[in-house]
C-alpha positions in Angstrom: 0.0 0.0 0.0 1.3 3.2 -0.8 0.5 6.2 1.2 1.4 9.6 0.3 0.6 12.6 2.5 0.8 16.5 1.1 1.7 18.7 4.2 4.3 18.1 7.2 2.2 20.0 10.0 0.8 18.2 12.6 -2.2 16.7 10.9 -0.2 15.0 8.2 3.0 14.3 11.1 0.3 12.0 13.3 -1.7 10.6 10.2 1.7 9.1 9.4 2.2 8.5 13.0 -1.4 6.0 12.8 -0.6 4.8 9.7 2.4 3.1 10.9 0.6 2.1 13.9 -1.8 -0.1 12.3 0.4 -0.8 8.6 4.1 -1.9 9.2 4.9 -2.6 5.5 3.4 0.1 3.3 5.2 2.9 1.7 4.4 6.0 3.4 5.7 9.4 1.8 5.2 12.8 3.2 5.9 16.1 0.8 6.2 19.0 2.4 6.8 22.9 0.5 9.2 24.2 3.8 12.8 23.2 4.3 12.5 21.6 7.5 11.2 18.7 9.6 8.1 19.5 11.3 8.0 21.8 14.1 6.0 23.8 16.2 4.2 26.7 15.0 3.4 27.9 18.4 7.0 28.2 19.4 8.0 30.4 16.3 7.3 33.4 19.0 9.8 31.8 21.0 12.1 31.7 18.0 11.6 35.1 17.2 11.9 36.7 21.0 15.2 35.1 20.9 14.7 32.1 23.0 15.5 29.0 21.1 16.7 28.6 18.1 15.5 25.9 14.9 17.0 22.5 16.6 14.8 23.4 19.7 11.4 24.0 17.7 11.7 20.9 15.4 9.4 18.1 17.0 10.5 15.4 14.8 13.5 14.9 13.8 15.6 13.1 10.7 16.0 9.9 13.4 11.8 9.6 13.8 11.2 9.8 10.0 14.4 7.1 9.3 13.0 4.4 12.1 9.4 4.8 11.1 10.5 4.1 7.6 8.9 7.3 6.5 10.8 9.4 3.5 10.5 12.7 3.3 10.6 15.3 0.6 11.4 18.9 2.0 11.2 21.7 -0.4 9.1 21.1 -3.0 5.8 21.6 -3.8 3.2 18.7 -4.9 1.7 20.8 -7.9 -0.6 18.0 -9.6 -2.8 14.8 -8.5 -4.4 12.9 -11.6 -6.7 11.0 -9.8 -7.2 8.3 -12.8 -3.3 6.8 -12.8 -3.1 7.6 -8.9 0.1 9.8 -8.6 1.0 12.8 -7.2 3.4 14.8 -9.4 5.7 17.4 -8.0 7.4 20.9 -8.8 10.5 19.5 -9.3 9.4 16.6 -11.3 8.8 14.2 -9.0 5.9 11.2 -9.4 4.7 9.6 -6.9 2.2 6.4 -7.0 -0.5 6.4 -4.0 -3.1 4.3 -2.9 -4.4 6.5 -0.4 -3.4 10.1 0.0 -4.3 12.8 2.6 -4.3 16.4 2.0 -2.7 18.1 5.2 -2.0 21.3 3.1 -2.5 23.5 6.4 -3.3 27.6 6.2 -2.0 30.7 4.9 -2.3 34.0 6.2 -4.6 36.3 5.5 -3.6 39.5 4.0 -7.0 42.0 3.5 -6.6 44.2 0.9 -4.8 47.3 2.3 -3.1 49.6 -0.1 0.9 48.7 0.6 0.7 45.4 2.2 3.5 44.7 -0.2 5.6 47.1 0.4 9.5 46.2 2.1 9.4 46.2 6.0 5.3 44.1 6.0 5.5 41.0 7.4 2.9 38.3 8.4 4.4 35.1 10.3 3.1 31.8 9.7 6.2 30.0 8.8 9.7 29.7 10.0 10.6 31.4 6.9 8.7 34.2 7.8 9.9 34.6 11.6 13.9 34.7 9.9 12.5 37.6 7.8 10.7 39.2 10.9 14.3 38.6 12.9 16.6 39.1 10.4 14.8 43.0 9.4 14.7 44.1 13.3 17.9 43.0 14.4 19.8 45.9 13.7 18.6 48.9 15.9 15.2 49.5 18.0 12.1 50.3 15.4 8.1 51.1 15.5 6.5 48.1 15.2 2.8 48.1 13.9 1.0 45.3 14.2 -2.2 44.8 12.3 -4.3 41.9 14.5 -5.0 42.2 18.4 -5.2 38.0 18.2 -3.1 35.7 19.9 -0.9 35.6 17.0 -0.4 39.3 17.0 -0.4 40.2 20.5 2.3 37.5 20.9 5.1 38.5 17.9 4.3 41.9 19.3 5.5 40.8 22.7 8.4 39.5 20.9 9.6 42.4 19.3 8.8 44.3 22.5 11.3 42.2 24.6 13.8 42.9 21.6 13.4 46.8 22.5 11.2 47.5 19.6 7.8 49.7 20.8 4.7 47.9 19.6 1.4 49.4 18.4 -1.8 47.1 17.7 -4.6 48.1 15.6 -7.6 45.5 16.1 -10.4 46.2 13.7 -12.9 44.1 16.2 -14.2 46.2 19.5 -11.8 43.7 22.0 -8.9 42.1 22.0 -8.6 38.4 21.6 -12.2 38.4 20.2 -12.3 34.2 20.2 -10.7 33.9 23.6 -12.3 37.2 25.6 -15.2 38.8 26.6 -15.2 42.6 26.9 -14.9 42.3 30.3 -11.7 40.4 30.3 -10.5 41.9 27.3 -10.6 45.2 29.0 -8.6 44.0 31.7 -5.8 41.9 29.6 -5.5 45.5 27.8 -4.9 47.4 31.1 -2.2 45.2 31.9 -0.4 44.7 28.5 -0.6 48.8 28.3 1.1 48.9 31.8 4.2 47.1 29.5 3.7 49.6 27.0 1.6 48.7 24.6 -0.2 51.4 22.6 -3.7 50.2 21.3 -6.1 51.5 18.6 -9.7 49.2 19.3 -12.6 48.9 16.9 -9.9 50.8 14.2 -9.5 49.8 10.7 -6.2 50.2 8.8 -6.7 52.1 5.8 -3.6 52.2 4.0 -0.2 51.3 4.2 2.3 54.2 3.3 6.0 54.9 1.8 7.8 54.4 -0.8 9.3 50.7 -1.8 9.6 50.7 2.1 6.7 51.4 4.6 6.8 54.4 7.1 3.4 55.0 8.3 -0.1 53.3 8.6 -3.2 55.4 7.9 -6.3 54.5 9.8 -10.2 55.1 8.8 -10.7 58.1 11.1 -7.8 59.9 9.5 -5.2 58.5 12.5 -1.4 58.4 11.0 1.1 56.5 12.9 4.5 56.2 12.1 6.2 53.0 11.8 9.4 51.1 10.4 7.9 47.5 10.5 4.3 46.4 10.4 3.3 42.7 11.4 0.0 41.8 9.5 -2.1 39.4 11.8 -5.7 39.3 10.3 -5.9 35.6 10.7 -5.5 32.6 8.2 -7.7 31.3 5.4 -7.3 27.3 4.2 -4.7 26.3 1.6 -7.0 25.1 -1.3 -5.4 25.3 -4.6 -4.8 21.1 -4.6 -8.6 20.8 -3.2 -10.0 22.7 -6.0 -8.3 21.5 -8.7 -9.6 18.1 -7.7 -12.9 20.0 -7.9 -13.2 19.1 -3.9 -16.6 20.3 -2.2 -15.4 23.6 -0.5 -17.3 25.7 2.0 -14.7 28.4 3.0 -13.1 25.0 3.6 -12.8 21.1 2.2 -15.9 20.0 3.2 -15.5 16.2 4.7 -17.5 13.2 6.5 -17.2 11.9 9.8 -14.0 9.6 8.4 -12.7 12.5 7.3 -13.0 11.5 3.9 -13.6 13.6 0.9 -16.6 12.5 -2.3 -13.4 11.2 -4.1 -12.6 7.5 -3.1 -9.1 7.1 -0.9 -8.4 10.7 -0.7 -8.6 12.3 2.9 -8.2 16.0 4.5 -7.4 16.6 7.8 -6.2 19.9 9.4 -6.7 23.5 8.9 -7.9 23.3 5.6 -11.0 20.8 6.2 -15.1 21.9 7.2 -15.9 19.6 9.8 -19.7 19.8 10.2 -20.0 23.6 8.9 -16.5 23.9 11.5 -13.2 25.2 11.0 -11.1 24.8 13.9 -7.9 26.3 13.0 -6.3 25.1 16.4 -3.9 22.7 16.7 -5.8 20.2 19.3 -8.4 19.7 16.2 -5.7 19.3 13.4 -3.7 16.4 15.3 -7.1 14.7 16.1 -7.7 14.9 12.8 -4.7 13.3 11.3 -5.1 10.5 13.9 -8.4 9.7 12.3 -7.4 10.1 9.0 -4.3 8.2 9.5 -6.7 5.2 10.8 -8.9 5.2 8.3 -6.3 5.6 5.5 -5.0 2.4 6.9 -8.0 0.2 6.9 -8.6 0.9 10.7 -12.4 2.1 11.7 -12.5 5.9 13.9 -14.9 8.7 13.6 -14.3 12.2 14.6 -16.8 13.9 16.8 -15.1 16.9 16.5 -13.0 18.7 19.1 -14.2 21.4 22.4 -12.6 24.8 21.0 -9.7 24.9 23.8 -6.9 27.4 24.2 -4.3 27.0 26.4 -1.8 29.5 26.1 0.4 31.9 27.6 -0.6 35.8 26.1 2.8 38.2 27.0 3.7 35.7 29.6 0.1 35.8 31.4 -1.6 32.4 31.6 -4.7 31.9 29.4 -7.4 29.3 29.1 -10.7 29.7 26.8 -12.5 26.5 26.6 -16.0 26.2 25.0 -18.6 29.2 24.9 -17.1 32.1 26.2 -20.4 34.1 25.4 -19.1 37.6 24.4 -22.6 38.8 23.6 -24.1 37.6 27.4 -26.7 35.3 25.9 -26.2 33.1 28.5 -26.2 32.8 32.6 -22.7 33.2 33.6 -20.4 33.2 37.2 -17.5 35.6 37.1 -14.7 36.4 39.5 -12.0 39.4 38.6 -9.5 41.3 40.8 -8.6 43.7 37.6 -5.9 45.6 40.2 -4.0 42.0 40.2 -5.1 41.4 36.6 -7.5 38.5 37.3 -10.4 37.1 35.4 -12.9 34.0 35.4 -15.5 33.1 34.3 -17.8 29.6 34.2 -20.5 29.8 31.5 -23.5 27.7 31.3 -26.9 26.8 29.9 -29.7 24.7 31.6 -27.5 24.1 34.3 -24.3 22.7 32.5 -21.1 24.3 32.1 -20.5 24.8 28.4 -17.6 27.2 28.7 -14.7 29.0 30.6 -12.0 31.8 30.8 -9.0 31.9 33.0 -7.0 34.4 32.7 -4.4 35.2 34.8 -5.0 31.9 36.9 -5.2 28.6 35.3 -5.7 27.0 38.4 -8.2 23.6 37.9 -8.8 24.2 34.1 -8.1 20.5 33.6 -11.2 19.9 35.7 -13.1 22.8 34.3 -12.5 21.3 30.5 -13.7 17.6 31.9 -16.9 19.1 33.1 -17.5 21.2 30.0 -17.2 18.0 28.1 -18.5 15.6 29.8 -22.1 18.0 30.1 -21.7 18.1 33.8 -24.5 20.1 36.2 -23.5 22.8 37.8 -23.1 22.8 41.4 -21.3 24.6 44.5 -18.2 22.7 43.6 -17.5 23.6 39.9 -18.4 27.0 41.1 -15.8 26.9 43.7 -13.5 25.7 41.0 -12.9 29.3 40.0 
């Protein structure tokens, strides 16, 4: 059996992981577009605020591909699959047979269309590629950073740069910060405290234009706002990689729309990651793309799993403050809530619930028991005077 995989992220890393599992002889063959093994996406902050370096960020390295008998091909691009002969062919003139294959072809970010995005000195950062860039153009002497995003992405490279000595301004087009992870409430006090480090924020602001010559030097906002920068970090979010999907004429809805196997209309190709629609669902987390691959990889190799899909869980660290959003955070108050917040020690919680179960959370600045709050959010617990005390 020959198995060929199209992406080296962590969906397509632990569908080859399963296939192994359950298939000792069959050919598996990853291709992946980026010049490394894979690594961790999260850590490229960590990377790029100087903390580790490559070796440290790669997850798997040349040893796990060699005794899992899995080959490799870095740096090239699968360009073609003629699904009549069975074959992936490459950019660099590579053909490959498959049996089954998986599209694991990820995300790219999203650029909107601002006047000057292209300009010299406008970054996004999705890619290691793209956090050398970032590194390489700010080493040199302190600069105004702009970043265009008040996600976790953003806030996070903005941190970076801002350990690096750089000053950072966010512009977040959406009322809050951290719209999928906050409430206004806690928003309001996660921007107090990142302010207190010396942030500079423009809320519920669009970016206009991007302006300079070849090399940007200010950002022009819709009320008329100018602020001058040397570097802007774009951070608008990602949108599926689809150009493979839709040349196989894929069903796409915003993503590749798949069933419960995580199989596609076409017979013996797969999706799994952040390219796929799960159920009118795109996760885009990484919790959701490496249970995917696991039951893709199963599947792929004969085995029987569904996914049910995954409880939207973050679990982060935001400018060094612990973060968890789990479930329904309810940023509109449609439902019944309990909240405790110190905002002069930068605190907030919250326990969400509807007919008397808990179907969501946010701890910010204390994690404390958000292993037991996820449990009870999943498993549809009541609510009672203990998971109330929880928080």
């Amino acid at each position: 059996m020959n198995y060929v995989i199209i992406g080296n992220g962590v969906a397509g890393t632990t569908a080859a992981e399963h296939i192994r599992k359950l298939d000792s002889e069959g050919k598996i063959t990853i291709i992946s577009d980026e010049k490394y093994p894979f690594y961790s996406r999260i850590r490229l902050i960590d990377f790029l605020a100087g903390t580790v370096d490559l070796e440290q960020i790669v997850i798997k390295k040349d040893d796990w591909y060699q005794e899992n008998q899995i080959e490799l091909i870095l740096n090239d691009r699968a360009i073609e699959i003629d699904t009549d002969k069975n074959f992936v062919k490459t950019q660099a003139g590579l053909q490959i047979d498959y049996d089954k294959l998986l599209l694991a072809t990820g995300a790219n970010s999203f650029v909107p269309p601002i006047p000057g995005a292209e300009k010299i000195g406008a970054f996004t950062l999705r890619r290691f590629k793209d956090a050398e860039a970032i590194k390489e153009y700010s080493k040199d002497e302190p600069k105004s950073v702009v970043v265009i995003g008040g996600g976790v992405l953003g806030l996070e490279a903005g941190n970076a740069l801002r350990k690096s000595g750089h000053s950072i301004t966010v512009i977040e087009a959406m009322p809050r910060l951290l719209p999928r992870q906050m409430d206004p409430e806690g928003s309001e006090i996660l921007k107090q405290q990142m302010e207190n480090m010396g942030f500079t924020f423009y809320i519920g602001r669009m970016t206009k234009e991007i302006t300079g010559g070849e090399v940007v030097t200010r950002v022009l906002l819709d009320d008329g706002t100018k602020i001058n920068c040397d570097m802007i970090i774009i951070s608008a979010g990602v949108r599926p990689e689809l150009t493979l999907a839709n040349q196989l004429k894929l069903k796409v809805d915003k993503g590749v729309v798949v069933n419960d196997n995580l199989g596609t209309e076409l017979p013996d190709i797969y999706c799994a990651g952040d390219l796929i629609n799960h159920k009118g669902r795109l996760y885009g987390i990484w919790p959701a793309a490496e249970k995917q691959g696991e039951i893709a990889g199963i599947n792929m190799a004969s085995g029987k799993a569904t996914y049910e899909g995954t409880t939207s869980s973050n679990v982060l660290k935001v400018v060094g403050i612990d973060l968890v959003s789990i479930g329904e955070i309810d940023a509109e108050g449609k439902f019944e809530s309990s909240v405790e917040q110190d905002p002069k020690k930068f605190i907030y919680k919250k326990l969400v619930f509807e007919n008397n179960k808990i179907i969501g959370a946010i701890l910010y600045g204390d994690k404390k028991n958000w292993l037991k709050i996820k449990k009870a959010i999943e498993s549809k617990q009541e609510l009672n005077e203990e998971l109330k005390a929880l928080i």
